[in-house]
N, C-alpha and C positions, 0 to 999 in steps of 0.2 A: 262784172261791172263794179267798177268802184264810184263813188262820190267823191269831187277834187276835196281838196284840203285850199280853205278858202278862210282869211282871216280876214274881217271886216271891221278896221278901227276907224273911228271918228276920219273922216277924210274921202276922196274920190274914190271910186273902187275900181284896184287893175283887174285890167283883163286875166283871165286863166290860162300859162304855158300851155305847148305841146304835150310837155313832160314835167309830172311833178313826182317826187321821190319824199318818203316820207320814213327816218330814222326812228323817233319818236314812237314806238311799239316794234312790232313783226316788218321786218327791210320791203318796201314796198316801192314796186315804180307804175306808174301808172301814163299810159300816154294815150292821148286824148280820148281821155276819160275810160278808157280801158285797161285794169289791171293787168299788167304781162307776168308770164307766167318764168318765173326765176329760175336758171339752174339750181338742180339739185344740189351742188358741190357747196358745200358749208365755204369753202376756201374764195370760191368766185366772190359769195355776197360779202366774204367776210371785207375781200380786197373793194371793193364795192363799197359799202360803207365806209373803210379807212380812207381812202383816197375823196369819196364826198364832204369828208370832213376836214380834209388835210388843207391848213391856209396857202400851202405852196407846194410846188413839184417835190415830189419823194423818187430818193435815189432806187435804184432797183435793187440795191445791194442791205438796202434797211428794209423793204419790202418779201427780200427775203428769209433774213432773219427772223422779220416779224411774224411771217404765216408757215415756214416750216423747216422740220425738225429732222435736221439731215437728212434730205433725199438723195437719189442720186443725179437731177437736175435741175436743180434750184429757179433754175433762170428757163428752163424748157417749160417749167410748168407755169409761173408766171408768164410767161410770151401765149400761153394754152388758155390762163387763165383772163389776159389780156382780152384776145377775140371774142372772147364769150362777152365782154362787159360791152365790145363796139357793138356787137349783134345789138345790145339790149339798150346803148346811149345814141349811136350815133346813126345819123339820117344823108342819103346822097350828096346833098347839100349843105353840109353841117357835119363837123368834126370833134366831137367831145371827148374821147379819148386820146391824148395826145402823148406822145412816147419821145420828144424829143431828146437828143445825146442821152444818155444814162439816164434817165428821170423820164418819171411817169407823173401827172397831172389828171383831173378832169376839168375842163371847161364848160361850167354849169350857169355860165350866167345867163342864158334865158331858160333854165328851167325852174321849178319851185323847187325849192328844198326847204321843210317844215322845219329843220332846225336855224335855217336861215332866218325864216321870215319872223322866229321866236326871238333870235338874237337882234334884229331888227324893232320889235316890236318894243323889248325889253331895255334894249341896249340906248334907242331915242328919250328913253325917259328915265331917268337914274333911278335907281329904287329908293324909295321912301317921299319923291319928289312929288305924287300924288295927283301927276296929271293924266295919268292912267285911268279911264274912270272905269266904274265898274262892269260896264258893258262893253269896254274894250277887255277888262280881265274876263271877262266869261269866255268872249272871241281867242282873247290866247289859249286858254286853259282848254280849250276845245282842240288843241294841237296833239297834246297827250293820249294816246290812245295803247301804252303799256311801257313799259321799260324799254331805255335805248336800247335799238339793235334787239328785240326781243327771243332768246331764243338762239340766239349766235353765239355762243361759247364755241370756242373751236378746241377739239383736244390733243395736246402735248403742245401748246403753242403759249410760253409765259407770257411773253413779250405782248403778244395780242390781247389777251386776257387781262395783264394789268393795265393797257390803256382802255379797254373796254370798262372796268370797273371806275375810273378816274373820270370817264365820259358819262357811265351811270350815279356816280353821286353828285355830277355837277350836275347835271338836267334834274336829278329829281331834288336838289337843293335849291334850284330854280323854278318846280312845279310849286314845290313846298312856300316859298318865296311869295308868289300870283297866290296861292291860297289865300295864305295871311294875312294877304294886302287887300282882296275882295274880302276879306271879311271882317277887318274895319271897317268896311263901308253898309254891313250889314247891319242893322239893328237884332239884340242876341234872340230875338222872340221868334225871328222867319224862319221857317220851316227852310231857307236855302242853306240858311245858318250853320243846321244840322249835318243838311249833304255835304257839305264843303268837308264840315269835319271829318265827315264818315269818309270821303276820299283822304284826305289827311292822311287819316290815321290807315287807311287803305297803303297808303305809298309808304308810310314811315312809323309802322304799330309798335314804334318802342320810343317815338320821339316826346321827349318828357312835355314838352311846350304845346302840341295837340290834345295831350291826357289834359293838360291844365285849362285848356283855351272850351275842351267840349264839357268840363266839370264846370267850370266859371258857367258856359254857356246853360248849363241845366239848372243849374241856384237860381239864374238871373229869369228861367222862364217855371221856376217854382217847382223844380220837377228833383227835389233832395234828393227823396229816396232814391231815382233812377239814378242821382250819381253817387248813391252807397252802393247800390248796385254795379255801377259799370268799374266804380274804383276794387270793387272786390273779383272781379272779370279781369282785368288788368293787372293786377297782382299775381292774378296767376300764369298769364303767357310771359310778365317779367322773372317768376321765380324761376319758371318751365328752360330758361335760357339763360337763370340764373344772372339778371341783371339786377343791380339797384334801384329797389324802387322807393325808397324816400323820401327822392325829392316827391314824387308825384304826391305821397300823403303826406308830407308837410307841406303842399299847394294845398290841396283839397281842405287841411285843416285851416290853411288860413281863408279861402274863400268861405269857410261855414263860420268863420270869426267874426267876418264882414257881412256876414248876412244871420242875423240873428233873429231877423221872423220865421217861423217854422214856414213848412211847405203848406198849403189849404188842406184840411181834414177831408179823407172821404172814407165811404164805409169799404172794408178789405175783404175777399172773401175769405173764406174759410178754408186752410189748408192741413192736410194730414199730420204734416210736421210742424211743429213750431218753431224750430231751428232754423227751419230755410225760410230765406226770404221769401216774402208774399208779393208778388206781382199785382200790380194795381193795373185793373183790369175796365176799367171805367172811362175808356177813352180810346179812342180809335180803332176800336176792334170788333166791338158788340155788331158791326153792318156788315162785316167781309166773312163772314162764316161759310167754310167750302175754299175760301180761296188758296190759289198753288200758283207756281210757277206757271208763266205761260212762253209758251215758243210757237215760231214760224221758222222751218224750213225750205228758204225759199229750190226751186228745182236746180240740181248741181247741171251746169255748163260743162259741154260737151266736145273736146277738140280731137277730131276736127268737127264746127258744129254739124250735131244730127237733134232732131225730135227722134222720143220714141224708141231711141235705142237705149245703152247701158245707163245712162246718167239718169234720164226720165225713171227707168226702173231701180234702181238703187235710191233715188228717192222716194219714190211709192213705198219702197220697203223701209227705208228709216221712221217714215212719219206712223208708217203701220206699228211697229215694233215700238217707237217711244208711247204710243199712247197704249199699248197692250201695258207697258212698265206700270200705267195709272198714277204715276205720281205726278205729272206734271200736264197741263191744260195743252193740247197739240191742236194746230190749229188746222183744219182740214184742207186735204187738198186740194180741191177745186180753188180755194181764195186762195192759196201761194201760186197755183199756175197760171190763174186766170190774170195776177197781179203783175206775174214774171210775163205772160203774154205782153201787157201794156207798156212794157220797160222799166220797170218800177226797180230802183233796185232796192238791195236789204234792208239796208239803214232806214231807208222811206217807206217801205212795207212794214217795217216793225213798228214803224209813227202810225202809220194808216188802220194795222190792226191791233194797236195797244197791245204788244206783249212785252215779255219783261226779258228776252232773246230772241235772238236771230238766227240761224246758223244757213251757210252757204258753202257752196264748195263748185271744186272743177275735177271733170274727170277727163283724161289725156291717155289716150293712147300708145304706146312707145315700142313698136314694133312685137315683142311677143309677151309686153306685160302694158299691164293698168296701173297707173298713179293716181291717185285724188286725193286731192289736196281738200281741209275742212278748216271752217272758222267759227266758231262763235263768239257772238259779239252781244256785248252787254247793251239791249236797246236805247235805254236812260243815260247812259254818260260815254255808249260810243267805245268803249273798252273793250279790247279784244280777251277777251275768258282764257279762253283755249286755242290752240290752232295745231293741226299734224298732217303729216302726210303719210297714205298708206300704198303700199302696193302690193300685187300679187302676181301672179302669171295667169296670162291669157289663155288660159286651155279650155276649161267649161266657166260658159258665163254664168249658169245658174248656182253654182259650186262659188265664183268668186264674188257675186250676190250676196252669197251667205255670209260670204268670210268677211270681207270689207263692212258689208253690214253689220254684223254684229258687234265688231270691234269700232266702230263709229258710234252707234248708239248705247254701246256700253260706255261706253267715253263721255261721251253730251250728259249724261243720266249721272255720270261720278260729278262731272265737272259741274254742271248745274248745282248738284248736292252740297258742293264744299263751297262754291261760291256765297247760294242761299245759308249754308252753316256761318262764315265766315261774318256776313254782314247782319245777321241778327244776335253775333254773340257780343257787334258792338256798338247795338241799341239799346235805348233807355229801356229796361223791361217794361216797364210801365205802360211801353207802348205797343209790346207786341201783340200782334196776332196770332190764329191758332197755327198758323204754317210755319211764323215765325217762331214761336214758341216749342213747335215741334223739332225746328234746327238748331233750337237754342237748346234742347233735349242731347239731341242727336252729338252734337258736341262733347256734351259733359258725359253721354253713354261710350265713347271709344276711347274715355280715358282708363277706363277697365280696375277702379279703383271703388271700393265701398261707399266715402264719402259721394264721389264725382257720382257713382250710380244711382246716390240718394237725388241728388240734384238734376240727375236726366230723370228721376222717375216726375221731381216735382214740376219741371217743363211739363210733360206729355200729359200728367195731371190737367193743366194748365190750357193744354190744346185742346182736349177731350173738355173741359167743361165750356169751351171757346165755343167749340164744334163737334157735339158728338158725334156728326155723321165721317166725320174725320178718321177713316179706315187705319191710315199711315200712324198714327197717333195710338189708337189703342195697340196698334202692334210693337210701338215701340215701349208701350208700357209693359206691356206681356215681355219684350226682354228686359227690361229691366228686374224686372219678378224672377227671370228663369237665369240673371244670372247671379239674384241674391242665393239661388237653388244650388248651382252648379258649382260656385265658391264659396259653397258654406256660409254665406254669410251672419245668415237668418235660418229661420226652421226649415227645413225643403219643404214637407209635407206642405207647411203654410203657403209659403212662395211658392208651388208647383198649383195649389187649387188657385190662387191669385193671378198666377200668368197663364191658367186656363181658360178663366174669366171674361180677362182685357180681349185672350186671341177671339172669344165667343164675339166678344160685342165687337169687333174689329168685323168680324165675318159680315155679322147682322147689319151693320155700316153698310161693305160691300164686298158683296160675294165672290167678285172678277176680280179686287186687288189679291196681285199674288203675295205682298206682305203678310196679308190676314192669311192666307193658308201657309205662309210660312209660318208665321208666330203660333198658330195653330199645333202645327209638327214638331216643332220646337217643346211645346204646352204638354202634347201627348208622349214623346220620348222619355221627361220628364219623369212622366207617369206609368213607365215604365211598357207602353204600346207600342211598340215597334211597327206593326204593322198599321197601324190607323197614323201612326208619323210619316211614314212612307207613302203611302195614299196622298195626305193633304200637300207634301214636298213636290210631289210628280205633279199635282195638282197646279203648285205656282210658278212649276218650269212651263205647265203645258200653258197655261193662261200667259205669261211672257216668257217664252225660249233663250231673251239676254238677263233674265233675272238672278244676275251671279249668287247673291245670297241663297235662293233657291238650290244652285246647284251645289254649292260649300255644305247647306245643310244636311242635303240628301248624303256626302262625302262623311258626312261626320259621323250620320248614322251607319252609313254601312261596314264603315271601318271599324268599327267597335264589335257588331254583334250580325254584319250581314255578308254580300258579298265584298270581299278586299279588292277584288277588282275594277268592280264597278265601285268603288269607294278611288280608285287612284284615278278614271277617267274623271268622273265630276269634279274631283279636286282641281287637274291638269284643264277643264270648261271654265272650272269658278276661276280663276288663275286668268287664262286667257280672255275671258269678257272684261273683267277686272285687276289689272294687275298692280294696282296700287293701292288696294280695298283696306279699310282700317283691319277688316278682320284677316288679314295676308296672313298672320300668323297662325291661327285654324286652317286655313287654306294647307299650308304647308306641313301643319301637324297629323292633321285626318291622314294626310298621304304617309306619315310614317309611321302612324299604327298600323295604318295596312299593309304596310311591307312586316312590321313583326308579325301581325299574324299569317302571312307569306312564309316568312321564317327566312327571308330577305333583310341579316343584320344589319350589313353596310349602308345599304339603300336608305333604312330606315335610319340609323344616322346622319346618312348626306341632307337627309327635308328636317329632321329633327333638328339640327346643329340651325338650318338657316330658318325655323318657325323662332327657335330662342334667343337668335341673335335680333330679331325685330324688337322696335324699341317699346311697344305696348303687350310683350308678352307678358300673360302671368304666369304664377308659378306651376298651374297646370301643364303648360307646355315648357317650363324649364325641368318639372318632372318629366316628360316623355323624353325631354333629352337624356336626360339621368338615365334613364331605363332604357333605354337603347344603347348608350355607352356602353352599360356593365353587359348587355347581351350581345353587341359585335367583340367585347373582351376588352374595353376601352374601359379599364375599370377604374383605372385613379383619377381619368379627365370624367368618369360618373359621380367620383366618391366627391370632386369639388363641384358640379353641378350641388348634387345632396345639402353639400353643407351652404350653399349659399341659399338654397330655397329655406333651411332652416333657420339660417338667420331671418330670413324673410318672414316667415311660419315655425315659430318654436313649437318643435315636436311632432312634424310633418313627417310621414311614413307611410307604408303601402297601403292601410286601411286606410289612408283619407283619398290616396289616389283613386282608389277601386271605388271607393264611395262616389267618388265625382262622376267617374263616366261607368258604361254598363256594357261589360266585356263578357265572352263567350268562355264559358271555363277555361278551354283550351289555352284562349289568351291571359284567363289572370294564371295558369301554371305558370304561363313565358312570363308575364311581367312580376309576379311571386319570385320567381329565381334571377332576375336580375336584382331584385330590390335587395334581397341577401347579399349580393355582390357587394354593395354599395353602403351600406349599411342605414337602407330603407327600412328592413326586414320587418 
């Protein structure tokens, strides 16, 4: 069940179509009041969408141009892809697909279409003419719920693709537009002030005019330091893409021109380093201690509908598995089914039980396979996160329980991650809290650099004195510790008792998160314990079974000094729960030390070549490439590995390799005689 798409400006309120279609995020049609369930075929919605938008009939001979790439029936698959759209527009009585001579149309005048009612809304009142008032811009901007067509790139199809792009920067130059213009009307001190920005800069985090408007915004509510802070955050995803940022700090210098009373004095605490900025902690944080993420999964819809069959249980099992993860607040199941009993749909169950997500989905039958479709949705502003669809074969239910589960809740747990990373790396520090502070950690730790590691340790610092019951937090301090250890940074011996420490007090927090006995194993391999590493790894697979980190780590340990085997299946789990994990590159390297010590060359090249092509590798794993090169006999594409880690690391050689990780003799002979190859030696 969906919620219409309902805009309510100053004036009588119409009634709601049969049929309302909404471009404005993920392609959505919805008829009386029930989302329908869209062909799979990227082609059907793509034409779908094109034709919703088109102001007049389109010839069939542009149409297929437009969607594809020499077939061999151009016009058979459009007439295919035609009937599918009647199924899903047109009613007995009522012809919306209309195909007259050569030309294809839709006839949508009595339905909603939310890019209508935008251009409608926007188009009655010129921009800048101000008769918009602000609670008519809230009602627009509530139309936006992700990027046009979200999710519809079609591939080998230019023609599509470049009006798809030309349709997504006018809408979002028109979200951008409703922003700006609600927020003149805002006084800079309101806390909506902020949000506005923070979607802003959400739609468009390189647009110089948002960095100026939320910096002006923080002088203007006394809060300097957070905009030395956010301008020094900001420089770095412009440098990261290599764009201009100038102008942004000659804005920022002139608004501090203009404002020449200092920010009000308070006392700062006390942090390790001096170099890193200090987080001023004396405001909005000191009452949320404990707090995380929170989600409702309401029960995934069943076609054809059943209680009690696959969808009832594939939900049981999601809500079980995110809350075994412990990072995130799950809301139990009795309030989502008792809720979804009253008809309550997502949107309004996430209002009802204050969370800070939603996630729903449908599951569909399809003669000898299962499809579910999933969504989450950001509770507060209505924005769809994520959205996929999975399927499997119908053979054993309790087998595609597993499978579909895991890889949904491994999904919600990344996606929640980056979303909460994302939006705390562009808040005022000042303000954060300890969850926040931990993602503003978390951040600066997968840039896999000395500096940025200094900076993810002073977050998690930061979280842990917020919250020391804060599990999540000391374990990400203990990596930061293990990987001054691992990259030489620092002393190991020192960094290995220190990221001992963090994983201890991580434990004494809480015994069930599997982070803390990850950070734990991590702490003891270190220290050169294999077997007490091993132990505490099993330990936070078994405590949450989707806990990719868990299973990458047990990968890492094995491949070096244990079984190689069971070092390639965890890696091929960590992989599959996770497959866009910051640490992909370990993922894929643990698997090509175990093929060396296999004696598996090639093999061990094909994971090595694609760990070093990822773009946060370090030199750690552009060595393993090196070393596999000169031992599959790939010895001159080895010897320019070598020398580019060297310019990276002047005077990088096998003793610093062998020093990093802790190999079984057998293995440093193999990696010893490669490195001679190459001129490691």
């Amino acid at each position: 069940m969906e919620s219409p798409v309902e805009i309510t400006l100053s004036g009588p309120k119409i009634p709601s179509p049969r049929i309302q279609m909404r471009l404005l995020g993920p392609l959505t049609v919805i008829r009386d009041g029930v989302e329908l369930a869209l062909p799979p075929s990227r082609k059907v919605r793509a034409l779908l969408g094109y034709l919703a938008m088109a102001p007049r009939a389109v010839g069939r001979s542009r149409l297929c141009e437009l969607l594809w790439d020499v077939p061999n029936d151009p016009r058979g698959e459009l007439r295919w892809c035609l009937s599918k759209l009647r199924g899903i527009l047109d009613d007995p009585a009522r012809t919306r697909v209309t195909t007259g001579g050569d030309a294809v149309s839709l006839d949508l005048s009595d339905c909603l279409l939310d890019t209508a009612a935008l251009n409608n809304a926007v188009g009655s009142q010129p921009v800048g003419s101000g008769e918009l008032v602000a609670q008519d811009l809230r009602e627009v901007l509530k139309l936006f719920r992700g990027t046009f067509l979200e999710g519809l790139e079609v591939e080998r199809n230019p023609q599509f693709d470049a009006w798809l792009v030309v349709q997504r920067r006018r809408f979002r130059d028109c979200q951008i537009d409703l922003l700006d213009r609600l927020l003149s009307c805002l006084p800079a001190e309101s806390d909506e002030a902020l949000s506005l920005l923070d979607s802003w800069l959400e739609v468009a985090p390189f647009d110089v005019r948002a960095h100026r408007n939320l910096l002006s915004t923080l002088v203007e509510r006394g809060q300097t330091i957070a905009g030395e802070e956010h301008l020094a955050a900001a420089a770095g995803l412009f440098d990261a893409e290599d764009l201009d940022f100038e102008p942004v700090r000659t804005a920022w210098a002139q608004i501090r021109a203009r404002r020449v009373s200092p920010s009000p004095a308070r006392p700062l605490p006390a942090t390790s380093d001096p170099a890193l900025p200090t987080p001023d902690t004396a405001t909005g944080t000191a009452g949320t201690p404990g707090r995380r993420a929170s989600i409702a999964v309401m029960p995934f819809l069943e076609q054809p509908v059943a209680r009690g069959g696959l969808a009832d249980g594939l939900t049981h099992d999601i809500i079980a598995r995110l809350a075994k993860l412990r990072s995130l607040f799950v809301i139990a199941r009795g309030s989502v089914f008792t809720l979804a009993e009253q008809g309550t749909l997502p949107e309004e169950a996430a209002r009802r039980l204050n969370v800070d997500y939603v996630a729903s989905g449908r599951v569909r039958l399809d003669q000898r396979q299962v499809v579910v479709d999933v969504e989450l949705v950001e509770a507060r502003s209505g924005r769809i996160v994520w959205a996929d669809t999975f399927d499997q074969p119908l053979e054993d239910a309790l087998i595609l329980l597993d499978e579909i589960g895991n890889r949904i809740v491994a999904s919600i747990a990344n996606e929640v991650e980056t979303a909460e990373r994302n939006r705390a790396l562009l808040k005022a520090p000042n303000s954060l809290d300890a969850w926040e502070a931990y993602h503003r950690g978390l951040w600066h730790m997968y840039r896999f650099t000395k500096d940025e590691n200094a900076q993810a340790r002073h977050f998690f610092q930061m979280a842990v004195r917020l919250d020391p019951t804060f599990s999540r937090a000391h374990a990400g301090l203990s990596f930061t510790h293990w990987q001054s250890a691992f990259q030489q940074w620092d002393d190991r011996d020192q960094q290995s008792d220190q990221a001992f420490a963090a994983a201890g007090q991580g434990l004494l927090a809480d015994e069930h998160d599997p982070a803390a006995h990850w950070a734990m194993g991590r702490a003891l391999w270190l220290r050169g314990r294999q077997d007490g590493s091993l132990v505490e790894l099993e330990r936070a697979v078994e405590l949450s079974p989707n806990f990719a980190l868990g299973h990458y780590a047990l990968s890492f340990v094995q491949s070096q000094s244990g079984d190689p085997l069971a070092a390639i299946r965890a890696s091929d789990h960590s992989r599959h729960l996770s497959p866009f994990d910051p640490l992909l590159f370990g993922m894929l390297g643990t698997r090509a030390m175990a093929h060396v010590r296999l004696g598996q060359y090639e093999e061990a090249v094909e994971w090595a070549l694609k760990a070093a092509a990822r773009p946060n590798a370090h030199p750690s794993i552009q060595a393993i490439a090196a070393h596999c090169l000169a031992l599959a006999g790939r010895v001159e594409e080895g010897r320019n590995f070598a020398a580019s880690i060297r310019r990276a690391v002047p005077g990088y050689g096998i003793e610093n390799f062998l020093r990093t990780f802790q190999f079984t003799p057998d293995a440093v002979a193999q990696f010893r005689q490669g490195a001679k190859l190459i001129g490691l030696g």
